[in-house]
Backbone bond lengths (Angstrom), bond angles and torsions (degrees), N, CA, C in turn:
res aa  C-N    CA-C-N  psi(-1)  N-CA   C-N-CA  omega(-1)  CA-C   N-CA-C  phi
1 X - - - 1.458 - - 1.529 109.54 -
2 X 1.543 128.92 119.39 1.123 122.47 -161.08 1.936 94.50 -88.84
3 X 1.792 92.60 142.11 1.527 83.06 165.75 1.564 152.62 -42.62
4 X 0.905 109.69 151.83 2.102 98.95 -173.69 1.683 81.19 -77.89
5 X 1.909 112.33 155.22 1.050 135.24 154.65 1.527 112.41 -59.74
6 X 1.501 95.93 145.21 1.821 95.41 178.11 1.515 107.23 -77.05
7 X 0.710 132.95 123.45 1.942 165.34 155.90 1.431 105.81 -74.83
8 X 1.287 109.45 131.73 1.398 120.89 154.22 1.979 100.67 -163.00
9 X 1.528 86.70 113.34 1.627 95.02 -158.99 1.975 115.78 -59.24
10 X 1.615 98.34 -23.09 1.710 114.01 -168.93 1.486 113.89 -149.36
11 X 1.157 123.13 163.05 1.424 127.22 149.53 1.628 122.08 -60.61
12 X 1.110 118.18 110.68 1.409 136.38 -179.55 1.821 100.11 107.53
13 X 0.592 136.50 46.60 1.323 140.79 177.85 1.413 118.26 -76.01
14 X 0.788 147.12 141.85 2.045 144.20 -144.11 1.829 94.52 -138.39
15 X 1.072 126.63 111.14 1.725 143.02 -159.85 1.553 109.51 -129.83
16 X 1.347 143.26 106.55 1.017 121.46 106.97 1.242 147.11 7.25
17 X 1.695 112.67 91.26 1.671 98.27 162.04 1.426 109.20 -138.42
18 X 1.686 95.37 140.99 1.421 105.88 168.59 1.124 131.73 -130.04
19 X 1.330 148.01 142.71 1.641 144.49 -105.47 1.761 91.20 -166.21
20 X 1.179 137.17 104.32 1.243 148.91 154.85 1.139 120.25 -90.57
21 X 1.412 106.26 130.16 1.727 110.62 166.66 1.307 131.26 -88.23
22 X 1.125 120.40 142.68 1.742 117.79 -176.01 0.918 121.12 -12.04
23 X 1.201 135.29 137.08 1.545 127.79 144.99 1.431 98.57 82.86
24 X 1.641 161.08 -15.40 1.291 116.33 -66.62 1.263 135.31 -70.77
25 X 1.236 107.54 100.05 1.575 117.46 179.56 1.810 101.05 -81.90
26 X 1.884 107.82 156.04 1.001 108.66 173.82 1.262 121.21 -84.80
27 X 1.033 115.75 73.38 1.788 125.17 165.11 1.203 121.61 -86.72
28 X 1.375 97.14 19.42 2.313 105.36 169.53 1.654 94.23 -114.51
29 X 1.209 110.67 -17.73 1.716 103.45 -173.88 1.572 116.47 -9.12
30 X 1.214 118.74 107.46 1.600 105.62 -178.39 1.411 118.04 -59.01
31 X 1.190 101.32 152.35 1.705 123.21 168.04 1.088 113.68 -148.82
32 X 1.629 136.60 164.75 1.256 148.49 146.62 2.241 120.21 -26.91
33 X 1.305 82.41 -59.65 1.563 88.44 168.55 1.200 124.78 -90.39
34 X 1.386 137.23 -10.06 1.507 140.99 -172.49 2.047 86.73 -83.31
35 X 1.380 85.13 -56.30 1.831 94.72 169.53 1.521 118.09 -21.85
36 X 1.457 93.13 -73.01 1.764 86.85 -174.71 1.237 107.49 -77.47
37 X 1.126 142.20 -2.83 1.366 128.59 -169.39 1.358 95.74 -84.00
38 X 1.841 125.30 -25.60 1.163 110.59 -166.92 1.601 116.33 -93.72
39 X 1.266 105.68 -22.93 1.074 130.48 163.84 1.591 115.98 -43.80
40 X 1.544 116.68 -72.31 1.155 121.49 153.48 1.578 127.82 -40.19
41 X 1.005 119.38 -36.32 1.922 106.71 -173.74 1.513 93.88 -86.85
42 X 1.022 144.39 -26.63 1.750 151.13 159.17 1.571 100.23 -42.30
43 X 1.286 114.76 -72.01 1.350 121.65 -148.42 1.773 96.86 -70.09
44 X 1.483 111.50 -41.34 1.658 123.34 -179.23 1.586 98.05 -54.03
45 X 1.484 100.89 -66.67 1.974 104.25 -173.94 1.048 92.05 -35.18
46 X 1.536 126.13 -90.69 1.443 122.51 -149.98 1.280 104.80 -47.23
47 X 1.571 159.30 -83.63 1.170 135.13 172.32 1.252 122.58 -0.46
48 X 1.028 124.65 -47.35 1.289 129.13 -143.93 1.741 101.92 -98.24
49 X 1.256 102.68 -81.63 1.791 87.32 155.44 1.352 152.74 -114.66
50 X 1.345 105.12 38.12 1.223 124.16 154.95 1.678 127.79 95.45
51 X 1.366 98.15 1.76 1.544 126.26 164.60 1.514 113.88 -45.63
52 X 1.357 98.30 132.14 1.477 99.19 170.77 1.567 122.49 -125.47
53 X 1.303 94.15 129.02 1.851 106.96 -160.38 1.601 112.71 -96.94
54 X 0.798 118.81 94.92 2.166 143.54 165.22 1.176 95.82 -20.10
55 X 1.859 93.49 -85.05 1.328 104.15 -175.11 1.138 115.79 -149.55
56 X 1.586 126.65 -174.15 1.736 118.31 -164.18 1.522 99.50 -142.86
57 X 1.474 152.83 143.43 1.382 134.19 116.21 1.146 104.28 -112.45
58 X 1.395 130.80 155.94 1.177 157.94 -168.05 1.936 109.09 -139.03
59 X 1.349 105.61 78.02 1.297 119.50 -179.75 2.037 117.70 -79.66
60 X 1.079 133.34 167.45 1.408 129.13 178.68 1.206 115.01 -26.43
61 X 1.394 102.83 -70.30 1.857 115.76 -160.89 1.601 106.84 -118.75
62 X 1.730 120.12 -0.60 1.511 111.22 162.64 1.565 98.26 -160.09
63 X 1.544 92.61 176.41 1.430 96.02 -168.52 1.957 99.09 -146.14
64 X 1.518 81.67 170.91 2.025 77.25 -163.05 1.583 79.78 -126.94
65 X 1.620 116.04 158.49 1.655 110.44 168.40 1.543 85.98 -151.92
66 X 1.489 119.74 146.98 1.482 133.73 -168.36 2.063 92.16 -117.49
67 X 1.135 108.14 104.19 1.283 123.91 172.92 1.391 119.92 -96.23
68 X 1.102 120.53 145.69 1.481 142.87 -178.75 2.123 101.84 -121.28
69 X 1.350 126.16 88.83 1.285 140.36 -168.98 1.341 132.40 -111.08
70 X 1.213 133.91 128.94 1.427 122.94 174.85 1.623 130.26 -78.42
71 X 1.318 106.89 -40.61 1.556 110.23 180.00 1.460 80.49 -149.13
72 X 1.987 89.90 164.43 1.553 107.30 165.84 1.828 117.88 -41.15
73 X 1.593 115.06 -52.25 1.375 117.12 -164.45 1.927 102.61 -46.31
74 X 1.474 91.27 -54.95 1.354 106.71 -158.83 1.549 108.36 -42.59
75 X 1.543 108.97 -39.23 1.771 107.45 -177.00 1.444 99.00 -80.65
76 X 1.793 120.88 -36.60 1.615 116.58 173.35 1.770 93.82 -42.47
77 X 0.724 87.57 -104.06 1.856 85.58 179.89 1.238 136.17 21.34
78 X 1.537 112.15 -79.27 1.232 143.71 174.57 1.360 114.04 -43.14
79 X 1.658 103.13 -59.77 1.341 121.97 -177.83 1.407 113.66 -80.36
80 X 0.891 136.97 -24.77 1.841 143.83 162.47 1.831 92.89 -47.58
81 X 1.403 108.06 -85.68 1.501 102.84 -173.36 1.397 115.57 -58.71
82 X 1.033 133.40 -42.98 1.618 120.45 -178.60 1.466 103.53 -46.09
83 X 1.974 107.88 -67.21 1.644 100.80 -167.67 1.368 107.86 -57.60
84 X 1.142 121.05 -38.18 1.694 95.68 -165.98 1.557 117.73 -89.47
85 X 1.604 125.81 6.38 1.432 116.47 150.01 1.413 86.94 -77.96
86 X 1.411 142.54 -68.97 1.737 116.07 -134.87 1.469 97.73 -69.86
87 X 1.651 117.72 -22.72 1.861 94.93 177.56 1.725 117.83 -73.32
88 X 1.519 113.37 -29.94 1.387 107.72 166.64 1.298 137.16 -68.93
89 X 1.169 115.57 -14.28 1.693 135.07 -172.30 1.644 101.64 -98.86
90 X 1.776 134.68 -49.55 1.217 117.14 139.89 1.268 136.30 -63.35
91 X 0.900 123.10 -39.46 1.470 106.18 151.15 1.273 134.47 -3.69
92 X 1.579 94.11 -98.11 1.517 107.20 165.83 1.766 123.84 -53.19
93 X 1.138 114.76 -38.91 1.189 109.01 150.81 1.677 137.49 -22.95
94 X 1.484 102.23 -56.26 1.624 121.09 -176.48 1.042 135.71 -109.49
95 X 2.035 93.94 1.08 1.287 121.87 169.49 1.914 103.18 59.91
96 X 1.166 95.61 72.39 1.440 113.85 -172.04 1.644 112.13 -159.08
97 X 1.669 103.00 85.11 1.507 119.81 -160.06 1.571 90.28 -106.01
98 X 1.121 131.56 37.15 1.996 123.28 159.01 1.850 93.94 -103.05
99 X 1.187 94.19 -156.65 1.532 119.22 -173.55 1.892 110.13 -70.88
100 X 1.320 97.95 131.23 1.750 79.85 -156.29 1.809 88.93 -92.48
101 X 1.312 112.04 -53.77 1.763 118.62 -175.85 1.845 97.59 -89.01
102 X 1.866 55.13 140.90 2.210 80.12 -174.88 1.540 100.45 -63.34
103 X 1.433 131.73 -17.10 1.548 131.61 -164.37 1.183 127.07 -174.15
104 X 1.114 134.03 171.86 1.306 129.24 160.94 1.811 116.97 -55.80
105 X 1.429 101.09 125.01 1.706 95.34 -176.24 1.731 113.70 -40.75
106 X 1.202 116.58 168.18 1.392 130.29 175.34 1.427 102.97 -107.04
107 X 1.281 112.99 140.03 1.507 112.71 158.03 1.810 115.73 -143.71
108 X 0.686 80.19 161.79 2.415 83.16 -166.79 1.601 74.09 -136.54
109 X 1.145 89.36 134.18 1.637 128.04 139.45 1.988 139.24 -58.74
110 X 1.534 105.28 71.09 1.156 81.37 -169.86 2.133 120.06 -104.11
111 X 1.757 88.67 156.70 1.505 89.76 -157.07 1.639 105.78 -58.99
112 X 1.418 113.34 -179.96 1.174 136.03 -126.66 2.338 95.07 -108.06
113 X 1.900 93.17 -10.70 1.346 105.78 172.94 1.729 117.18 -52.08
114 X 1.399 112.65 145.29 1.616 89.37 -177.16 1.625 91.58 -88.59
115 X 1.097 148.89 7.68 1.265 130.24 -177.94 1.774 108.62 -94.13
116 X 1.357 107.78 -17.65 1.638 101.36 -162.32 2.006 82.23 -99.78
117 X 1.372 133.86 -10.59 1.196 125.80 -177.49 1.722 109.63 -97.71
118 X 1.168 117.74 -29.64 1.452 125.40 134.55 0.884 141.38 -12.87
119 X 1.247 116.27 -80.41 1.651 156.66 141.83 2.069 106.54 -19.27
120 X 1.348 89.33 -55.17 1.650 99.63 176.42 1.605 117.77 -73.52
121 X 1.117 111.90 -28.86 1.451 120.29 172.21 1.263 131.45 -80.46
122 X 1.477 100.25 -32.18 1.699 111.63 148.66 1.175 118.75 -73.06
123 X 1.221 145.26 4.82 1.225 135.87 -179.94 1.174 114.26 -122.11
124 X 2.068 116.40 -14.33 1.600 111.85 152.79 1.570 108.09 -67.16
125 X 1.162 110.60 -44.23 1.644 101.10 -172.93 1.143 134.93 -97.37
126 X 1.435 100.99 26.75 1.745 120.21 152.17 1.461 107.85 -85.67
127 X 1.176 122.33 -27.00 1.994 114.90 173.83 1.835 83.85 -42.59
128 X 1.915 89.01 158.49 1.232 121.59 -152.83 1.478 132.50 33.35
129 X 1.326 122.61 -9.33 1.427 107.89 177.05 1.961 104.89 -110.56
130 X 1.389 114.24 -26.65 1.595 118.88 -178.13 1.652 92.72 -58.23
131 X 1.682 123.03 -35.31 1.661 117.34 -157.38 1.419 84.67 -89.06
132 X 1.331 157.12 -21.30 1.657 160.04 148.41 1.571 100.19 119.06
133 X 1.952 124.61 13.16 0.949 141.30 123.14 1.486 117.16 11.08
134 X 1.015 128.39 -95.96 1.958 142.14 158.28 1.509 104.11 -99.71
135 X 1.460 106.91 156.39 1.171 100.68 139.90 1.546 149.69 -115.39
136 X 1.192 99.59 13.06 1.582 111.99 142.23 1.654 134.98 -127.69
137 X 1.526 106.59 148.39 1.244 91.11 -143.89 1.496 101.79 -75.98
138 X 1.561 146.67 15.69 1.453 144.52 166.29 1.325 81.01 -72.00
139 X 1.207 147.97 -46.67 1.508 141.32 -154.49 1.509 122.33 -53.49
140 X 1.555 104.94 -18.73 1.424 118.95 -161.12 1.698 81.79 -69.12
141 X 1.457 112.40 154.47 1.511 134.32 -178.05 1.493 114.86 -90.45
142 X 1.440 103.33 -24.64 1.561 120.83 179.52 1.599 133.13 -95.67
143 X 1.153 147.06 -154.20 0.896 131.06 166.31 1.868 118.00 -97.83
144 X 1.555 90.33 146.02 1.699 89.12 -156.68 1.576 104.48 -152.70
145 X 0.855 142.02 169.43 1.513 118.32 -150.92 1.835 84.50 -127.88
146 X 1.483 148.58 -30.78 0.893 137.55 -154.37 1.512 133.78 -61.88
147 X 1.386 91.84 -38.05 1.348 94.54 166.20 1.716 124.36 -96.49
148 X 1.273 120.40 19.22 1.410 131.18 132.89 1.025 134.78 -78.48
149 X 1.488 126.54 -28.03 1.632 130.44 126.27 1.187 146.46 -28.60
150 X 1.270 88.40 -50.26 1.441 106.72 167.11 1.396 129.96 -52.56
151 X 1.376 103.76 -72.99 1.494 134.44 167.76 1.711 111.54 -59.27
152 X 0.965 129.70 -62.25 1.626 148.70 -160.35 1.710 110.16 90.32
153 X 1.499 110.43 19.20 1.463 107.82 165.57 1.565 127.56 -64.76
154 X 1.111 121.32 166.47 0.985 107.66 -164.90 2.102 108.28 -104.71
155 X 0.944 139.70 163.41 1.364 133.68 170.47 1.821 112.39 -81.17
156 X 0.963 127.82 140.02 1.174 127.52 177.90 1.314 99.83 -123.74
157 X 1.369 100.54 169.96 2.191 98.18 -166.78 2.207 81.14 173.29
158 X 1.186 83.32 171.45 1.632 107.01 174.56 1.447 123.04 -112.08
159 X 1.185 138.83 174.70 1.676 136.96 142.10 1.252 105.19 -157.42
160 X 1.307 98.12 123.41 1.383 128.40 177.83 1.909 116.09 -83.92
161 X 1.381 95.31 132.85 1.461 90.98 179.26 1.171 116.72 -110.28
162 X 1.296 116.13 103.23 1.748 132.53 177.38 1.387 96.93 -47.59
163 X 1.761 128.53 -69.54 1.067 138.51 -162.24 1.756 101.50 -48.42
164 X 0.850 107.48 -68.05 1.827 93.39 -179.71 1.657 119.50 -55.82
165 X 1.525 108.84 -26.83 1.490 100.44 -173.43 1.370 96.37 -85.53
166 X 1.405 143.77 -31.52 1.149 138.71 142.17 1.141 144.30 8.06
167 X 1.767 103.25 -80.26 1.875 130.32 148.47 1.491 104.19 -53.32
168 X 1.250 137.03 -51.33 1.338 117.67 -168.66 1.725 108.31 -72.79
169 X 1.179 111.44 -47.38 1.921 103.03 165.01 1.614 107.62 -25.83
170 X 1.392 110.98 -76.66 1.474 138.53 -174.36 1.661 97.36 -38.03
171 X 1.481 137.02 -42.71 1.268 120.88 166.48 1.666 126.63 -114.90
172 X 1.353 86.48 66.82 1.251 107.81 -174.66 1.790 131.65 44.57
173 X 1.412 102.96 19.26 1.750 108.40 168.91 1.360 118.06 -79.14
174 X 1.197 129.31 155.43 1.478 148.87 176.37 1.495 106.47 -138.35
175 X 1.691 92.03 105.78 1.875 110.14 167.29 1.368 95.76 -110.11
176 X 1.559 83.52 -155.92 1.650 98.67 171.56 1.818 79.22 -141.47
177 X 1.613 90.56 167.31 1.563 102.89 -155.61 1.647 93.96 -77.78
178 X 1.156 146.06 -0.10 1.177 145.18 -154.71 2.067 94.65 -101.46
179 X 1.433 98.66 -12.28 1.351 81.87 -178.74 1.934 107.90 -107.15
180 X 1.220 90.86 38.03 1.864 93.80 -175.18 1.483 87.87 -124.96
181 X 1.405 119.53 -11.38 1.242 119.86 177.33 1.756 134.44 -64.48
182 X 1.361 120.84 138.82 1.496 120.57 -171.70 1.688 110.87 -120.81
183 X 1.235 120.81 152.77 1.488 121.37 157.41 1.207 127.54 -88.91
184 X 1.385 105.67 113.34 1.547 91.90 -174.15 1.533 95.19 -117.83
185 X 1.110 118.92 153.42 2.133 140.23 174.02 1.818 111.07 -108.78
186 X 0.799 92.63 110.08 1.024 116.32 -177.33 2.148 121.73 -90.29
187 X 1.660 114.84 89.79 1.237 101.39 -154.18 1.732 92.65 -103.79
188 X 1.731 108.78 159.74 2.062 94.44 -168.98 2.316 71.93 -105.41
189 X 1.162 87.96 156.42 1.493 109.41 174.54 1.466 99.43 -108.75
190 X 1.444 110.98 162.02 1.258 138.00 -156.88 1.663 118.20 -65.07
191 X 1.348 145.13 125.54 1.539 122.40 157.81 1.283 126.82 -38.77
192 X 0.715 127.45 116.54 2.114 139.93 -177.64 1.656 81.41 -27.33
193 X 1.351 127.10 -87.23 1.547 138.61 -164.43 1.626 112.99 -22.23
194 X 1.529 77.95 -42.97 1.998 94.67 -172.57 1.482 119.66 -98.52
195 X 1.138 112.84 9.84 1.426 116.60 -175.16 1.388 105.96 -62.80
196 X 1.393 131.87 -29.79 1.360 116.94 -163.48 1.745 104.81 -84.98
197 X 1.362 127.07 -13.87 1.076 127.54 162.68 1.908 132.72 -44.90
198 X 1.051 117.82 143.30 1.500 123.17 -179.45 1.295 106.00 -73.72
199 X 1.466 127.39 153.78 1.429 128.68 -177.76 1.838 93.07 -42.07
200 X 1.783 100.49 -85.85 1.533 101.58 178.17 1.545 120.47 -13.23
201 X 1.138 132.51 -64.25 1.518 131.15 170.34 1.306 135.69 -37.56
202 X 1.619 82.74 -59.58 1.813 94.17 169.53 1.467 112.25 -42.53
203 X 1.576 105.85 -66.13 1.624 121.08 -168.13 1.500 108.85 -44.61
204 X 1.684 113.48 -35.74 1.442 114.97 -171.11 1.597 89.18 -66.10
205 X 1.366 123.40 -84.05 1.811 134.36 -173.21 1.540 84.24 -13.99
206 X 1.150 122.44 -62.68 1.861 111.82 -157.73 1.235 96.54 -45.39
207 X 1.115 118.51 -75.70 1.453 159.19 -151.60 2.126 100.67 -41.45
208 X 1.213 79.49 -49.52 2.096 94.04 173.31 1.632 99.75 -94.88
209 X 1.110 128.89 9.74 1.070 111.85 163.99 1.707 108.56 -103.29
210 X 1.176 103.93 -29.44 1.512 102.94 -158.42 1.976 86.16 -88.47
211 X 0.715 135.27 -26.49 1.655 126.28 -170.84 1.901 98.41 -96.56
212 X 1.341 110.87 -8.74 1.314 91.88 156.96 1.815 118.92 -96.81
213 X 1.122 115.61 -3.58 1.425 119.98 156.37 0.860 131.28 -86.72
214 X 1.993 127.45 -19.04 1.699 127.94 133.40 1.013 130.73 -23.91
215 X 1.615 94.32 -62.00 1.668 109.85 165.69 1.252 125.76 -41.74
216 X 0.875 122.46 -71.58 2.016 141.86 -168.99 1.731 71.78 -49.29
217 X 1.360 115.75 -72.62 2.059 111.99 -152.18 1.408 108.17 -53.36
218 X 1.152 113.30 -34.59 1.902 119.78 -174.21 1.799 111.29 -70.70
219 X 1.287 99.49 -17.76 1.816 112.74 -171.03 1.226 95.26 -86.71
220 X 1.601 109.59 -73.43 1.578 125.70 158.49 1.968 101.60 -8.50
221 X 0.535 112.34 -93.80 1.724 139.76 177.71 1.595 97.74 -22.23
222 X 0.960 95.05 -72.68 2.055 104.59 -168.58 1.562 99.45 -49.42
223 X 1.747 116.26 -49.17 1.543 106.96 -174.27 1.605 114.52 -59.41
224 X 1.330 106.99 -36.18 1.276 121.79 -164.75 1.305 95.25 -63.30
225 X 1.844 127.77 -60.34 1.656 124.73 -137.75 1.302 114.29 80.22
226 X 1.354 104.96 7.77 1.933 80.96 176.62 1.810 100.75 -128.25
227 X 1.524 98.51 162.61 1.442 103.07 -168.11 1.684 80.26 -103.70
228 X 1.796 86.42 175.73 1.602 105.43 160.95 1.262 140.30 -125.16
229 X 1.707 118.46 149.47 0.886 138.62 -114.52 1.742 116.44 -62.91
230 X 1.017 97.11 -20.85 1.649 109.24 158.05 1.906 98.94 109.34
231 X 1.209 149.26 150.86 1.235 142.27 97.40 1.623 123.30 40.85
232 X 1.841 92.32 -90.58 1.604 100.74 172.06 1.347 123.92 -28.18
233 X 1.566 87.24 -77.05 1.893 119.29 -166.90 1.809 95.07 -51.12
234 X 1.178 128.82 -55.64 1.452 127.59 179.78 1.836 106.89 -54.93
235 X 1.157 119.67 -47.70 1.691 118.87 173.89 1.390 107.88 -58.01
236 X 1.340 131.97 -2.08 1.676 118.27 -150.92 1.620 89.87 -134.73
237 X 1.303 111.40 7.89 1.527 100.07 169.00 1.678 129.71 -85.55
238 X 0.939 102.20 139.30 1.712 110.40 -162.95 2.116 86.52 -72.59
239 X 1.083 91.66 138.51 1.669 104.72 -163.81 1.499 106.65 -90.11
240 X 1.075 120.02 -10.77 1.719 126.53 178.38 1.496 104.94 -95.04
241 X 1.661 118.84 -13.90 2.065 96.20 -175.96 1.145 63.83 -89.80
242 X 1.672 82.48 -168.45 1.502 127.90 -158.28 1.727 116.57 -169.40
243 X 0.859 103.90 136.01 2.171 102.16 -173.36 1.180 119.69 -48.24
244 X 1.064 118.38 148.30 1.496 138.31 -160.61 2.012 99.98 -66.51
245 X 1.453 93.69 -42.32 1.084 114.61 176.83 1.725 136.83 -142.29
246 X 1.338 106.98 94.72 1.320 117.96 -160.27 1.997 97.64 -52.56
247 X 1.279 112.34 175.65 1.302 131.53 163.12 1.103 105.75 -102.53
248 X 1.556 112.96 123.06 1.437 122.73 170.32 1.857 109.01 -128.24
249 X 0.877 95.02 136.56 1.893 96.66 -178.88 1.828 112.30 -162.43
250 X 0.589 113.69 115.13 2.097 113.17 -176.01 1.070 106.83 -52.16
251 X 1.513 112.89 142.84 1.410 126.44 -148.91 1.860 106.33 -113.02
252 X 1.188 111.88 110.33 1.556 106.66 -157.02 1.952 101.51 -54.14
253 X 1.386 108.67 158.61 1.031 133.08 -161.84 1.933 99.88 -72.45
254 X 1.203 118.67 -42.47 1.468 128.29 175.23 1.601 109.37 -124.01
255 X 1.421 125.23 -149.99 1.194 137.63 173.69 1.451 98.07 -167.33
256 X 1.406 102.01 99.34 1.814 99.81 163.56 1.658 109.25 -150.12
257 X 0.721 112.19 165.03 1.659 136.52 -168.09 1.416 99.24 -76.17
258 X 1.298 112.27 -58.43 1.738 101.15 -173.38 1.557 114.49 -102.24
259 X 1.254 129.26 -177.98 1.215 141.51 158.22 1.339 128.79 -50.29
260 X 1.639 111.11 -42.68 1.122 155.61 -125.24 2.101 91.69 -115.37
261 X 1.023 108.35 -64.76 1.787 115.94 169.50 1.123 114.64 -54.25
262 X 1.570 115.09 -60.90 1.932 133.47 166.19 1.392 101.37 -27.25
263 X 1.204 124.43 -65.99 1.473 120.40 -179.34 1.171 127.31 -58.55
264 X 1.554 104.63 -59.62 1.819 93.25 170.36 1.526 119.31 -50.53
265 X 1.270 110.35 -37.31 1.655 108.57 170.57 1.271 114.16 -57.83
266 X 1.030 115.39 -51.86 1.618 119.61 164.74 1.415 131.64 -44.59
267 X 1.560 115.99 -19.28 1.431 118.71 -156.09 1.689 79.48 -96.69
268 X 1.890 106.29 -52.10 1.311 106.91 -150.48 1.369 96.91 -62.25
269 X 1.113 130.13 -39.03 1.879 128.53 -169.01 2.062 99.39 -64.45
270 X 1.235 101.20 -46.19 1.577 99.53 -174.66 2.001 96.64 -47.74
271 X 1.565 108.32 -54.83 1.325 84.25 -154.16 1.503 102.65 -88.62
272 X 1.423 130.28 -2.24 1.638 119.26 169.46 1.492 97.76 -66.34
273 X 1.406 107.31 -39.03 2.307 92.69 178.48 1.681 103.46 -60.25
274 X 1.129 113.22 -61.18 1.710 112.20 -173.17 1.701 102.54 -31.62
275 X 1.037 111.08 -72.86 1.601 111.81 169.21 1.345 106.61 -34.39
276 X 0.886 143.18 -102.48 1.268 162.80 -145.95 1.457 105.31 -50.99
277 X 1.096 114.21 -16.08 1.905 105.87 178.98 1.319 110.28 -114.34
278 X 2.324 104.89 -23.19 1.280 77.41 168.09 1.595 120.94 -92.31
279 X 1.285 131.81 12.88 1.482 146.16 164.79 1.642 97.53 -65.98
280 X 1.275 107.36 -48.31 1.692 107.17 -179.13 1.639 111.91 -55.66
281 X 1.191 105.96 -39.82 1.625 101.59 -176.29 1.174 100.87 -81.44
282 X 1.457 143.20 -39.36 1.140 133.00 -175.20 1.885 106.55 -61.20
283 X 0.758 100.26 -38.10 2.057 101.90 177.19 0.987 86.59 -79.13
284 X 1.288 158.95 -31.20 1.864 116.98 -159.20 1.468 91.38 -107.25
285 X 1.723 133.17 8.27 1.542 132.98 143.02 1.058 105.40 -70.74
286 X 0.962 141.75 -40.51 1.895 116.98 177.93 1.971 84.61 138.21
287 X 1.511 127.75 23.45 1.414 107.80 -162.48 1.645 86.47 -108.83
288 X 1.640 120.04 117.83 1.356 103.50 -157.52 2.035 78.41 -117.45
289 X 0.832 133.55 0.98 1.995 135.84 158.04 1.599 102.94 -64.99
290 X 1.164 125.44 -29.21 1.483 113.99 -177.28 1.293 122.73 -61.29
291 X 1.539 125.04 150.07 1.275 133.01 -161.67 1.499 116.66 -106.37
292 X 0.928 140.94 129.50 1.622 136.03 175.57 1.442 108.93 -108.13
293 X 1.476 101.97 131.67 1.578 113.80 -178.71 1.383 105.78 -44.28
294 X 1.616 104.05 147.94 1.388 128.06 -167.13 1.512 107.88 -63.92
295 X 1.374 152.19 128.16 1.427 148.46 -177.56 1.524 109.18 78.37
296 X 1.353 117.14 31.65 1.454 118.54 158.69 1.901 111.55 -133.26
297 X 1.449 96.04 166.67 1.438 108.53 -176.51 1.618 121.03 -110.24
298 X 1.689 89.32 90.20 1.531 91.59 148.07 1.397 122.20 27.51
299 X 1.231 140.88 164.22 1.445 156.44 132.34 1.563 91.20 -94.68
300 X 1.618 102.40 160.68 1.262 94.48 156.60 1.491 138.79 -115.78
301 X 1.190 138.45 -172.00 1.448 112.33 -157.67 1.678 118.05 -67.74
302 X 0.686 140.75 156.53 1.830 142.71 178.30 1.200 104.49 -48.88
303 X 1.442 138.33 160.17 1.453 141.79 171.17 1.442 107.68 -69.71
304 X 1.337 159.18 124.04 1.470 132.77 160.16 1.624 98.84 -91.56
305 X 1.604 97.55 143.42 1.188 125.49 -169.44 1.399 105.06 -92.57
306 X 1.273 134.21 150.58 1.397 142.23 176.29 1.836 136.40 -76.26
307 X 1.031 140.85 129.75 1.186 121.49 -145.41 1.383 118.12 -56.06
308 X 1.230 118.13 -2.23 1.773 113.21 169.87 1.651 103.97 -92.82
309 X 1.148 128.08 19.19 1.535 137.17 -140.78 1.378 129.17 6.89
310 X 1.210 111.24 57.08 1.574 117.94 177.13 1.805 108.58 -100.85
């Protein structure tokens, strides 16, 4: 099944993304330093191109991030440099030099309803307590956006620059890596729905959102008999297994509340593909004047072969 084209129907567009690691092995295992490192390549991206981040969890072996985006490039972007510092920095960390993400991140489109963007924000900041992990979600060990919501604090994290400590090896200097090091702050921006709210307000909405997802996990819990998994037991996992049995389930095409949104999202993606493939056939005929819908990517040009055609 060939992938769906990346879509992003407008400017300000509110996205889903989620980022799996190989296999999924725990190669997010929290720590103190995996922390800021992740913290930092978040807080740098967004600087850098202009993305705006809702919310964040960063679980063992995947991670979810609630984006606010302008065009496809802009999250291509974003997400190019984030994953590939946090896959090189764990990596090396866990001493795990193959392929760190199982794929290209995922991202869904969700509509513009405040209930289905809601809906999405409760469901980043149920990581660690929905899996019975902690049971509250400040509890998570890793990075997690709730109690920066909560509060209106800000995240703090580092980024380290290989590339300069690099060049200074190369002319004969000796640091220690702590002096290539930067502070970076890391602030989450508002839900589109909730923007018109006052800091104070916002923090409350978090605040009843996140203790009604305690709730649901603590009920959850009592039927079951089982507690969760604690802090500790999550720090003490060897970062290379991975579950016996991953979760696999198809990932809906949008995220909206009604029937009624789903479709228009649906119509507009049907006809930016119609465009877009038949512009594709027209370039791989030789029609190089043809136009490709606005917020998509190109193919790129054909190889030309040499006059013996090799």
């Amino acid at each position: 099944m060939p992938r769906r084209l990346r879509f992003i129907p407008e400017r300000g567009t509110l996205v889903e993304v989620t980022c799996r690691v190989i296999h999924g092995r725990m190669l997010l295992t929290p720590s103190r330093p995996l922390n800021d490192m992740i913290v930092g390549a978040l807080a740098r991206g967004k600087r850098r191109y202009g993305v705006r981040i809702c919310a964040a969890a960063f679980l063992s072996n995947h991670a979810h991030l609630l984006l606010e985006v302008d065009d496809s490039k802009q999250l291509a972007d974003f997400m190019r440099f984030v994953s590939s510092k946090i896959a090189r920095e764990a990596g090396r960390r866990f001493g795990w030099s193959e392929k760190f993400w199982g794929r290209r991140y995922s991202s869904i489109v969700v509509s513009d309803e405040p209930a289905a963007q809601i809906a999405r924000l409760r469901y980043v900041l149920a990581h660690g307590v929905k899996e019975n992990l902690v049971s509250r979600c400040v509890d998570w060990p890793g990075v997690h956006a709730a109690e920066a919501l909560m509060t209106g604090r800000a995240l703090v994290g580092c980024w380290l620059d290989r590339t300069a400590a690099y060049r200074a090896r190369l002319r004969g200097k000796k640091g220690r890596a702590n002096a290539y090091k930067t502070r970076e702050v890391l602030t989450f921006d508002p839900l589109p729905c909730w923007r018109h709210f006052d800091a104070e307000a916002y923090q409350k909405h978090v605040a009843d959102l996140v203790a009604s997802i305690e709730a649901d996990a603590k009920a959850a819990r009592r039927a079951r008999s089982v507690e969760p998994c604690g802090v500790e037991a999550i720090r003490r996992q060897k970062a290379t297994q991975h579950p016996r049995r991953a979760k696999r389930s198809p990932a809906p095409v949008f995220h909206a509340a009604t029937r009624r949104a789903r479709h228009a999202l649906l119509e507009a993606y049907r006809w930016f593909e119609a465009v877009y493939r038949d512009a594709a056939r027209r370039w791989r005929a030789g029609d190089r004047r043809v136009s490709f819908p606005a917020g998509s990517f190109p193919p790129l040009p054909p190889f030309v072969c040499g006059a013996d055609g090799a």
